[in-house]
C-alpha positions in Angstrom: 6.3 -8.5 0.5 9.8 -7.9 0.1 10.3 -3.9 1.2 7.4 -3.4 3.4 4.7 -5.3 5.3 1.5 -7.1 3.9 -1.4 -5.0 3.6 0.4 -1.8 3.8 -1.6 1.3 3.0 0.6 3.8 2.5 4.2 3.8 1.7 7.3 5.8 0.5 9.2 5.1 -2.1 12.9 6.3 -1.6 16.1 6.7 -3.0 19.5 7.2 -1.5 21.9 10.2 -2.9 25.1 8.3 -1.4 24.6 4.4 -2.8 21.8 5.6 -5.3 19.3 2.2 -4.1 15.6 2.2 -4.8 13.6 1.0 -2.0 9.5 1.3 -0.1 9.8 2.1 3.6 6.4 2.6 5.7 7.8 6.1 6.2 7.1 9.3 4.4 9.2 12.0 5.6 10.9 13.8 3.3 14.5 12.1 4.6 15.1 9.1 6.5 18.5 7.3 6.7 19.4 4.4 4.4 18.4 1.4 5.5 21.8 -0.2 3.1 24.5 2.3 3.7 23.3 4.7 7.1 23.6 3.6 10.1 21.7 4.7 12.7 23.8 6.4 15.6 25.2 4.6 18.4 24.5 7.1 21.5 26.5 5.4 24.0 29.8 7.7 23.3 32.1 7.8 26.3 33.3 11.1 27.4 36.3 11.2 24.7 34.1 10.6 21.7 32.2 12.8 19.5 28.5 12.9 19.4 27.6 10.9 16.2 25.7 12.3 13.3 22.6 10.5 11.1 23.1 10.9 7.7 19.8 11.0 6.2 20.5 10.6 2.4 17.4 9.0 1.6 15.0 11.0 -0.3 11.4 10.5 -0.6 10.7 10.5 -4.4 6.7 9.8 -4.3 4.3 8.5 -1.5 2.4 5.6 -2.7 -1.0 5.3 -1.7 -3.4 1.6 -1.8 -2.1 -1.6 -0.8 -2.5 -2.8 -4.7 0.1 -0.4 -5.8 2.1 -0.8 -2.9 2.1 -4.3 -4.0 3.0 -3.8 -7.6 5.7 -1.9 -6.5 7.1 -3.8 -3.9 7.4 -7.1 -6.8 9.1 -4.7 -9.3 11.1 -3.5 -6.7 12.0 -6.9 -5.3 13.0 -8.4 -9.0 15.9 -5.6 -8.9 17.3 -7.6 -5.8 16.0 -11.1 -6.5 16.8 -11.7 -10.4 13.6 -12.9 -10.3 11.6 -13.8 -14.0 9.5 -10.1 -15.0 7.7 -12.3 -17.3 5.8 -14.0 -14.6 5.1 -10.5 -12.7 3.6 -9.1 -15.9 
């Protein structure tokens, strides 16, 4: 699968208030950071430099229960990126 791995069970489907992307994650928090715009923070400051921050701008909109619909989701999810041909996923 494209967003998360085979056989997934449960899965969140986020979106990002800063770059507005759609995307699965095996996470369900209510927040995580954006996998396409966040960066996670590099902790390793030296003694002049501030203490960075993790944006988390993703927002869960629905956990998604059952590795069929996690599935479905991930393909429709995936054509968004790929340009692949929705005729052949219906």
């Amino acid at each position: 699968m494209y967003f998360v791995p085979d056989g997934t069970k449960r899965a969140g489907f986020y979106e990002c208030k800063c770059c507005n992307w759609r995307f699965l994650s095996e996470l369900t928090g209510p927040r995580i950071v954006c996998p396409y715009c966040g960066e996670e923070p590099d902790m390793e400051i030296g003694p002049d430099d501030e203490m960075p921050e993790a944006r988390e701008d993703a927002v869960l909109l629905e956990v998604i229960e059952g590795t069929e619909e996690i599935e479905q989701m991930d393909a429709l999810l995936s054509l968004a990126i790929t340009g692949g041909d929705p005729d052949s996923w219906i």
